[in-house]
Structure formats: C-alpha cells, structure tokens
C-alpha positions as CSV (number, residue, x, y, z in Angstrom):
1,X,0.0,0.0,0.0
2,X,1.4,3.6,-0.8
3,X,2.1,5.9,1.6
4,X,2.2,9.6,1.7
5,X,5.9,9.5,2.5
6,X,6.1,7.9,-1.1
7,X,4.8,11.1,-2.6
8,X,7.7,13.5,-4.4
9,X,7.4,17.1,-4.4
10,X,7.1,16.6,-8.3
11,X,4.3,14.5,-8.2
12,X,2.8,16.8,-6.2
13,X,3.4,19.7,-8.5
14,X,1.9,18.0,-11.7
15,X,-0.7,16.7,-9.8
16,X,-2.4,20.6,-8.4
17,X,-1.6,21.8,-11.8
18,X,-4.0,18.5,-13.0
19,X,-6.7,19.5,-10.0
20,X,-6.6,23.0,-11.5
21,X,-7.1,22.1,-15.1
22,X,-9.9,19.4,-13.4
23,X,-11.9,22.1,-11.8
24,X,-12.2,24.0,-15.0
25,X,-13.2,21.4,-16.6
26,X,-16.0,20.6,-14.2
27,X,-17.0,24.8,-13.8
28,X,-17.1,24.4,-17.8
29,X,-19.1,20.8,-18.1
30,X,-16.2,20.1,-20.5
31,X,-13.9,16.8,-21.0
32,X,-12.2,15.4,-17.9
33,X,-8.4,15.9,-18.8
34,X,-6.4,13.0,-19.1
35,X,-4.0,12.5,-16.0
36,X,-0.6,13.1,-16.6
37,X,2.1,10.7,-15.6
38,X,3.1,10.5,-11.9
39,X,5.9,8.3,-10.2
40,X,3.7,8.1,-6.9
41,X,0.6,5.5,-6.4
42,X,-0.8,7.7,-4.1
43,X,-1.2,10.4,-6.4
44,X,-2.5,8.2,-9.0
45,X,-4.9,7.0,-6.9
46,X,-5.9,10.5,-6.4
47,X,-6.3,11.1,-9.6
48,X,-8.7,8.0,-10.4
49,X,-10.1,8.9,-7.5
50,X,-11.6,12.3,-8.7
51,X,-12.1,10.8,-12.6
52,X,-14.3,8.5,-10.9
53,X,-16.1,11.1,-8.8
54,X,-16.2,13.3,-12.1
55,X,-17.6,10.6,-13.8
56,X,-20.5,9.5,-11.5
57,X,-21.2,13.0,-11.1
58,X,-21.7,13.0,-15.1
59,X,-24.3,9.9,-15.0
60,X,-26.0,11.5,-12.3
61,X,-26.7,14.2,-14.1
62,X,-28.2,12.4,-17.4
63,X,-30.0,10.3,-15.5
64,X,-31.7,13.5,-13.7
65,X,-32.1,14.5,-17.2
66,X,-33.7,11.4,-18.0
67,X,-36.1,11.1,-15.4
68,X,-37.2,14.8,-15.7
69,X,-38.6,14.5,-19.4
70,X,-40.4,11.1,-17.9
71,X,-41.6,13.3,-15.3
72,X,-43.1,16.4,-17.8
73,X,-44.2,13.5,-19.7
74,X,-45.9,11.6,-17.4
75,X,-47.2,15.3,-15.8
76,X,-48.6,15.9,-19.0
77,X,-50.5,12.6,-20.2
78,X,-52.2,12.8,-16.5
79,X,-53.2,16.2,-16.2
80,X,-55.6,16.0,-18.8
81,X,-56.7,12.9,-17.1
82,X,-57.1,14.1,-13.6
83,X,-59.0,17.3,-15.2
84,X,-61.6,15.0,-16.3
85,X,-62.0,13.3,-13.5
86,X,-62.8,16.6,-10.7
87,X,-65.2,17.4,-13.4
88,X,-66.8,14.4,-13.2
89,X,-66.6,14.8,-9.9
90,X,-68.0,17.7,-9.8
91,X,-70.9,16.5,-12.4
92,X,-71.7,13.4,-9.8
93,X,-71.9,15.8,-6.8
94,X,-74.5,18.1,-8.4
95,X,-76.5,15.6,-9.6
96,X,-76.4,13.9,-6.3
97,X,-77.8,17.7,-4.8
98,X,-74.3,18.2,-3.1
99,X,-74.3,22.1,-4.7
100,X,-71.6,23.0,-2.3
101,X,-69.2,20.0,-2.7
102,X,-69.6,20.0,-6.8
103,X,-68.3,24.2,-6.2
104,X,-65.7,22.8,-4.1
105,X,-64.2,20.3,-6.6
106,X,-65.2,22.8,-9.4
107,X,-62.9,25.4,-7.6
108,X,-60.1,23.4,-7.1
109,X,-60.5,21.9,-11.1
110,X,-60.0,26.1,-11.7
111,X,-57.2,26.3,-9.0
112,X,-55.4,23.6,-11.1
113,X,-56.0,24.8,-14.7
114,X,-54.8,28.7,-12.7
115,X,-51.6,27.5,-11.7
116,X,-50.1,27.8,-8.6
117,X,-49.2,31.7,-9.2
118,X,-52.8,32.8,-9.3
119,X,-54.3,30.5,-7.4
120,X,-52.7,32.5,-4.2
121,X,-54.1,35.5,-3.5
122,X,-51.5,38.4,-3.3
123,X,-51.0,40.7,-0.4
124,X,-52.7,44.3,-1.3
C-alpha cells in the first residue's frame, strides 16, 4: 500500500496543476483531462479517484435528465386525465344535490388549470 511519505514534491506539483485544469473542466461541463504521468501510487490514486467522482457526477446528471422529461411526460398525459376526472366529480356531486361539494371540486378543477401563481391570492 502507498504511503504519503512515497509522494515526491514533483508529483505533487503536476498533480495541483492536474486539479486546477480538473476544476475547470467541471466549472465548464467540459472533457475530464487525461491525467498526466506520476511516479507516486498515491497520487494516481488520487487522480482516479476524482475521474471517478467526475464521472459519477456526469451519469448522475443524465439520469436526472432522464427522469425529468419522464416526469413532464408523465405530468402531461395525466393532467388531462385528472381534469376530467374533478369534473366528473364535480358532475356526480351536483346531480347527487351536493351544490356545495360540486363548487368545491369545481374550484379546485379552476385552481389547477390557474396555476399555482394565481391560485394564491397576493397581499394588497
């Protein structure tokens, strides 16, 4: 197992001037640089070490990505849906004389289809 006392002052040199080049590269969303060479295991370890960070980082973000769009999608296909269904709602409760539930389902079918931003009422 390496030990720090294996690290050279070089190694340790190349490798902040690596970090450096690494954090723009994250700032930027650009390519992970390749590693230079290094004598010491230690550092090399360090350097894998944050490539494999990096690169877990990277997946994490597609797959937020990913499930994002399936979440608009799914948003969108079930809105629609849900929609019909307090109007229905809404339909059953008047027809069973529950005036005042069917407004209650009617107004939250209109607090929906309003959006959260004027649904609220604003301080005057």
């Amino acid at each position: 197992m390496a030990s720090v006392r294996d690290i050279t002052f070089g190694d340790l040199l190349v490798f902040m001037g690596w970090m450096q080049k690494m954090e723009q590269a994250c700032e930027h969303q650009l390519a992970v640089p390749d590693p230079p060479r290094v004598m010491s295991a230690k550092v090399k370890g360090w350097m894998y070490l944050m490539q494999t960070l990096e690169e877990r980082r990277r997946q994490g973000d597609e797959r937020l990505a990913v499930l994002e769009a399936t979440l608009a999608a799914h948003e969108a296909r079930l809105g629609p849906l849900f929609s019909s269904l307090l109007g229905n709602l809404a339909v059953l409760y008047e027809t069973l004389g529950r005036g005042e539930k069917a407004q209650a389902v009617r107004q939250r079918l209109e607090a929906i289809h309003d959006g959260p931003s004027k649904s609220r009422t604003t301080p005057t």
